[in-house]
Structures are given as C-alpha cells and as structure tokens.
C-alpha positions, 0 to 999 in steps of 0.5 A: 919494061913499060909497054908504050901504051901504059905509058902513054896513058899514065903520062895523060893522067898524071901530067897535069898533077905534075904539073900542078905539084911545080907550081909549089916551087913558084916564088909567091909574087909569080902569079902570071908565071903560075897562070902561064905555067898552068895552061901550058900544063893543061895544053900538055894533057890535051895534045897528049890525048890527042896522041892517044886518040890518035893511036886508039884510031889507028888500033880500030882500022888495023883491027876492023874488018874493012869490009863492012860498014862499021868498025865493031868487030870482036878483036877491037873491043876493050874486052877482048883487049884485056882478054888477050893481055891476060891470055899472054900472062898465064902462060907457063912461058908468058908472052909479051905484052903488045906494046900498042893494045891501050889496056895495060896492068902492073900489080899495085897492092897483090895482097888484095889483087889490086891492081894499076889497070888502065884501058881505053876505049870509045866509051872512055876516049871522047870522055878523056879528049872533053876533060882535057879541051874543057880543062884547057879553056877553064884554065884560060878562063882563070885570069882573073882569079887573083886570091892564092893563084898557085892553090887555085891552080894546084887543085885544078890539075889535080881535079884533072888528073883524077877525072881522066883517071876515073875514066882509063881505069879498069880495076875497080879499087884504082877508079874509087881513088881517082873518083875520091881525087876529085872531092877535095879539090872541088870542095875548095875550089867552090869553098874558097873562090865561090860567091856568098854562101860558098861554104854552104854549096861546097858542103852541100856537094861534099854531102852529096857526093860523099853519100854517092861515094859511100854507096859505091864502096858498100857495092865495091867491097860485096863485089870484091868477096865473090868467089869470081875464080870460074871467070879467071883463066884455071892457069891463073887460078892454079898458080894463086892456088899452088901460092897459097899452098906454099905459104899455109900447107893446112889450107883448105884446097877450095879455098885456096882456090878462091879469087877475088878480085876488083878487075870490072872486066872480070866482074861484069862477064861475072854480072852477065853469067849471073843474068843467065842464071837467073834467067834459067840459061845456064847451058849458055854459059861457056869458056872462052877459047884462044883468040883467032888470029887476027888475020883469019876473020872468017865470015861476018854479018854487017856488025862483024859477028861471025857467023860460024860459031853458035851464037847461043854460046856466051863465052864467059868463063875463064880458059880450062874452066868446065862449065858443069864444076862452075854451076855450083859457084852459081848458089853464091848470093851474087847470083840471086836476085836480091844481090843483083836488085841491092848492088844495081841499085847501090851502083845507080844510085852512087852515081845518079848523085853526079848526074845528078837524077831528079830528086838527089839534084839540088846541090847542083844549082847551089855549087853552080851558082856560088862557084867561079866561072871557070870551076861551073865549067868543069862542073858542068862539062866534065864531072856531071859525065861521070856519073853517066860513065859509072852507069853505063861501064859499071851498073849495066855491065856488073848488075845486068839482070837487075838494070833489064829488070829495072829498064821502064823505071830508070827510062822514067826517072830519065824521061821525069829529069828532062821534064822537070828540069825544063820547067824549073829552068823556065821560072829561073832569073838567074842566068847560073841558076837556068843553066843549073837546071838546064843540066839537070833536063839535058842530062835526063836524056843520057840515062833515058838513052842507056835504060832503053834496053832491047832484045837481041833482035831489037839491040840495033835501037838500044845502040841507037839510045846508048850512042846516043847518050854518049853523044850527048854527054859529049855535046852537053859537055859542050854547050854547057861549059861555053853557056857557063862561061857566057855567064861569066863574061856577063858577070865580069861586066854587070856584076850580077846574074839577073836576067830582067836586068840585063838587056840591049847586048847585042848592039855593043857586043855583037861578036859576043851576041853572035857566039853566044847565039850559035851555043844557046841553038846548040844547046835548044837541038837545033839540027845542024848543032851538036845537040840535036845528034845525041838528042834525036838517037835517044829520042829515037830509040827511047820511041822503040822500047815505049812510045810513053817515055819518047813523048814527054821528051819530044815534048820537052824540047818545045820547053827547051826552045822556049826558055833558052830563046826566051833567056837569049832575047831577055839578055841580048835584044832590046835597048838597055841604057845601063849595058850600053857601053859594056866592051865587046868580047876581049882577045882572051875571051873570044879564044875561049869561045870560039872552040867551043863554037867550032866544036859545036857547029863541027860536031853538029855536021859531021858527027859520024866523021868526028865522033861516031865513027870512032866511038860506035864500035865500042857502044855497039860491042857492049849492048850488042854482049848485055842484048844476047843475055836476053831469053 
C-alpha cells in the first residue's frame, strides 16, 4: 500500500501535468475555459504544497529536541530518514514503512536498481513552495497569450511537474528525467511565443543546456559503476547476492556481491569515505548502528550533536559491514583524486550552465529577452535555482574532497559573477536585458555562499554562507519573477523595452510606481527586504573563509544600488508626454503583483519565522556531515 507521504508528494509532482494532459480533451474555441482550467490547476499544486510543508513542519517539531535553540537534530535530517526507510526493509521480516517520514521509494527499473525515490527536506521544500507560488502567478500573468492557448499551457504544467520533480528526487536516474522533462517544454515556449529572433534564444538555450545535461549523464553513468556495496547494509547486500546466486550458479561470488546503484544518499556517504581516504583518515570511517529511539536523545550540544559518541567516527558504512574488508574497495578510482577532481568538475559544471556561471551565461540574456513575460518569470524565479540545488545537494555531497580542494576557486568564479553581472547590467537600455544580467550578479552570491568551506570548528560560518545562498534563491526567485513581470506591464503599454524612452510612470501609474519601487529596493538588499537576508549570510561567511572574496561582493552592492535606482528613476520620475495617458495597474495586474510584494516585505522582516527556522536544520546537518571530513 502506498504510504501517505509518497502519495502526497507524487500528487505535488504530477498533478499540474494531470492537469495540462486535460487541456487535450478542450474544445479548440474554449480558450478562457483552458486559462481558467489551467490556474485552478496550478492553484492545485500550490495548496498542495502547502499541505507538504504543512506536514514536513510538524515531522521538524515532533523530531526536534525542544530544548535547544535550533530544530537540527539527527533524527530530522533527510538522511537519516532514508536510513531508517531502509533499516525497516532489510529486515528478514521487514518493517512497515512509516507513513509520515516524507522519503518514500518503489522500485521502478530493478534490472539497474533504478528506483522512484522521492524525499523532502529544507533544502528541497522552499524550492518546491517557490516553484508552485511562481507558477501560480505566470499562470495568471498568461492572459493575453492568444496563439495555441491549449499548447501554451500543456508545456507549462508539464515544465512544472519536472522542476518539482527535480528537487523531491533521491535517486539519481529519476532526477536526470525530471531534469530533461523540463528542455522541451521551454525550448517551445521560448521558440514559439518569444519575440524576433525566438528561434535563435531557444536553440541557443537548448545548446547550453544540452552541453550541461550531457556532462551530468557522463558523471551519473561513472557513479552508477562504483562498487558502492560497503555503504548498503550486508542484509541487502546478501539478499542481491543470494539472487544473483539463483540465476547463474557459476558467478563469481565477489561479483555477485557488487552494488551499483543511483541512490544520491548512498552515493554521497560514498563521496565523503572517499575524502577520508584521501585525507589519509580511513580509521574514521565506521558503519552505522541501529537508530536511538527517538525518545531517548541523550545529552546535546546547542545544535543536537550528541555528546556521548566519539565524534571522530563518521558512520558510513552500511550495517554489518566491517570496516577493515571495506579498505580494499577504497583502491576503485572513485576514491582517487583524479575521479573525484574529473566527477566534481563534470557535476559543477552540469549545473553552473543553469546558474548560469560567468562565462556559460550568454544565453541567459537571449532566452530572457525574446521569451513571453510569463515564461522569463519561470525562467528567472524557478529554473536558474536548479542549478544551485544540483551544486549543493549533489557536487559537494558525491564529490567532497574535490569541492574543499576547489573552494577559493569556485568563491572566485561566484565573487567574479557578482562583479561582472553589476557591470554589464549598468550598460543595459533593455529593461529584459538588465534584469538578465541582474541575475547573472544576484546569483554569483548563491555559489560564493556554498563554496565558503570551513572547518569543523569554523562549520557555524559556512552555515551562515550555505543558509545564505538558500536564502538567496529563494529572495531572488522573488524579486526577479515580479521584476520580469514589471517589464511586461510596461511592454503591454509602450510596446518596447527601452529605458531612455520611458520616463514620467509614476504620476499615471502610482500604484504601479509603488509596487514596482518595494521589488527594485528588494532587489538592490535593502535591510528590511528579502534580499538583504541572504545577501548579508553570505557576505558574512564569504568575510570568514578570505577577506579578498567578501570585499568585491560588499563592493558590488554599491553597483547594485546604483544601476537599479538609476533604471527606477530613468522609467518612473520625471515628465513623459508619450506615458502620460498609460492606465494604472488593471485588477489582474495588481493580483499578480502584490504577493510578490507581500513576500518580500514578509520575508525581509521575519525570515527566521518564515523561512529559516524550517530550512536551517537541514543546511546545518549537511555542512555540519561534509565540515567533520576535514583533518
């Protein structure tokens, strides 16, 4: 039977395709029936993860240790989750399965242990809740689309489907689909409802993103043939071997033996016995026990670490494993350093295409440029953050060793991004165009915040920077959907995007004026907005690991100021004889708008109450696991 929780979150996933694949059985004349059918469709995503951040809230309280400051403790991590998933299925009489843990798994393809593996976590959740809220109101922002409605809106569901996909996947094959789902759908988007040159911006960004695609499969399949059998519990490991036995008698029994797998929980406690290897820390390296129960905590520290077990020990190994048979799996080339440097690299740069990282940027400002307004919202808000996401929950946690090894240089490419994107956005008269490039700086601060790495000691300022690139997408995603629909309001208008032309706004459009003013403060990290939370965590913790990377990003928000007020005042003050009779801010419109304002005036005031206080536990329990691989 299928537990609540896989059920849940696979109606989050799939109910907006659901919904999408109905628009086929639409008259071809119901266009307003389609647009409504749509955002009740996208409504329907969004109230349901709701219900799934809702109920991942009430598994943090009812597993966190009220009597310290922060909800991290062990038995809340994702991790740990799937650790006790699949400690009550390789039982010889197994277990159910608990009904409210959020990971669930169903095998899906056995002959190459693929699996339908979903989890969620703090890292995951605020990604998922932004796709939904950002799909909601590009839904509504689709009004006026009027060539092939039912197509337009099919690809736009299904986009959805595979970026929420993308984010609750735990096995590695599923989250390559979910991640390729999302291609084709934009390509057409941007190909066949974008502006001029739209055939050019929509291969351009399938070309990109294709080349980052292709370097994920090339790291996925090495992954996938590493002997991985040390980290799989020795029940499960007997049972596929026993198998195996049945059907071919004459195998080899160490081959038999052999796991391989896609499972990103397996593969990263893999990844961080290979940087104690390397590190020349094998002793280290343990299996892991049965679980505590969960009402016998014993003492803690302010972060729940307990203080009773030699925190030397990393327990990675699967259960009945012995740790001295184990050492001779360590002379695989996963664990040498030129595996780890080549796979770290192939990951990173999979995913800084999405980012995207200074130079594999320039079909950014293209796809934004010729794309609808509703599309560079989804563009903008949702898709550059998995690019972030594939960085933090799959290069640091499968290639630890080369990510620490590679830490001052991937700060730089992020402290360059912020730099550069400043500059280039300040010379923009396209409002598309600035806003393009305005992304490329804001998103600099995402990769400066995960590459701070810090020692055990220091892993409290690496936090800071990894809760703060979280934040940050977060915040952006944000700001920059509403900026690109600011845009489009204007366009609807003055049928152009050209700063210089523009001018005068705000005196027939001051509820617009006003709005419009609250996201560009937002956007420049003004304290009290949401931008200045992420921004100030990473800056912070950027200061920790080398004073040289925090300077040019403290010094890149003078340029951030400067161009965003500089493109407010050039659009809104002044007196325009050609914007003087332009219409305030329709009822639709200012629907659109105002969430975006509300969450960023929200988010900017109580950030620990709406967003950190849920999302911490689990960015401290991943750096506080990748800080203590450290000698």
């Amino acid at each position: 039977m299928l537990e609540y929780d896989l059920a849940l979150m696979s109606l989050v996933i799939f109910a907006p395709a659901l919904f999408g694949l109905a628009l086929l059985a639409f008259p071809k004349r119901a266009v307003e029936a389609m647009r409504w059918w749509a955002l009740f469709g996208s409504a329907v995503a969004l109230v349901l993860s709701l219900c799934l951040l809702i109920d991942y809230y009430s598994l943090l309280d009812t597993r966190s240790d009220r009597g310290i400051r922060s909800r991290h403790q062990p038995l809340t991590l994702r991790d740990a989750r799937v650790d006790e998933a699949a400690r009550r299925a390789n039982q010889d009489a197994p277990e159910p399965q608990l009904s409210r843990d959020w990971v669930g798994k169903r095998s899906w393809i056995s002959r190459f242990d693929i699996y339908y593996s979903l989890g969620i976590d703090g890292i995951s959740m605020p990604l998922i809740l932004l796709t939904t809220i950002v799909t909601f109101l590009s839904v509504l922002a689709s009004w006026r689309i009027e060539k092939h409605v039912k197509a337009y809106f099919l690809l736009l569901l299904v986009l959805e489907t595979g970026v929420i996909g993308a984010f609750m996947a735990l096995d590695l094959f599923l989250f390559y689909v979910f991640y390729e789902v999302m291609l084709l759908p934009m390509y057409f988007l941007i190909g066949m409802w974008g502006g001029g040159r739209r055939k050019y911006a929509a291969i351009k960004f399938v070309i990109y993103t294709l080349l980052g695609s292709v370097l994920i499969l090339v790291a996925m399949i090495g992954l996938y043939f590493t002997d991985v059998r040390d980290f799989v519990d020795a029940k499960a490991v007997n049972a596929r071997a026993a198998e195996r036995k049945i059907a071919n008698p004459q195998i080899d029994p160490n081959i038999a033996r052999e796991m391989h797998t896609f499972d990103i929980p397996t593969l990263q406690r893999a990844g961080q016995a290979a940087m104690l290897v390397l590190t020349n820390q094998t002793d280290r390296i343990t299996a892991r026990e049965e679980p505590v129960a969960a009402g016998n905590l014993g003492p803690k520290t302010e972060h729940g670490q307990d203080l009773l077990k030699d925190n030397r020990n990393v327990p990675l190994l699967g259960r009945g494993q012995n740790p001295q048979e184990a050492k001779e799996r360590y002379k695989q080339s996963f664990f040498s350093s030129t595996f780890q440097y080549l796979f770290f690299l192939l990951l990173f740069i999979g995913f800084a295409v999405k980012v995207p990282i200074v130079p594999l940027h320039s079909w950014l400002p293209d796809a934004h440029v010729e794309a609808p307004t509703p599309i560079s919202m989804i563009l903008a808000g949702v898709l550059l953050k998995l690019g972030g996401y594939g960085i933090l929950r799959l290069a640091y946690p499968i290639c630890p060793w080369a990510a620490e090894q590679l830490a001052l240089y991937v700060g730089i490419l992020g402290a360059f991004a912020i730099v550069y994107g400043a500059l280039v956005a300040m010379g923009q008269s396209d409002f598309k165009k600035l806003l393009a490039y305005s992304s490329v700086s804001h998103m600099g601060y995402v990769i400066l915040g995960i590459a701070v790495w810090s020692s055990t000691a220091n892993s409290q300022y690496w936090a800071w920077g990894v809760n703060g690139a979280m934040f940050q997408m977060v915040s952006h995603g944000i700001t920059a959907a509403a900026l690109f629909f600011v845009v489009g309001v204007v366009y609807d208008r003055a049928h152009h995007r050209e700063i210089n032309k523009l001018g005068g706004l705000m005196e027939p459009m001051p509820l617009f004026g006003g709005m419009a003013a609250v996201l560009f403060f937002a956007s420049m990290g003004l304290p009290g907005l949401c931008g200045f939370v992420g921004e100030i965590f990473v800056v912070l913790a950027a200061w920790q690991f080398h004073p040289g990377l925090a300077i040019p990003a403290i010094l890149a928000t003078v340029l951030t100021a400067g161009y965003l007020l500089w493109t407010w005042q050039r659009v809104f003050l002044g007196v325009n004889p050609n914007t003087a009779a332009y219409p305030d801010l329709s009822l639709r419109e200012g629907l659109i708008l105002l969430p975006f304002v509300l969450l960023a005036i929200a988010l900017g005031v109580l950030p620990q109450t709406l967003l950190l206080g849920w999302m911490e536990p689990s960015v401290t329990g991943l750096v506080e696991n990748l800080a203590r691989l450290r000698p």
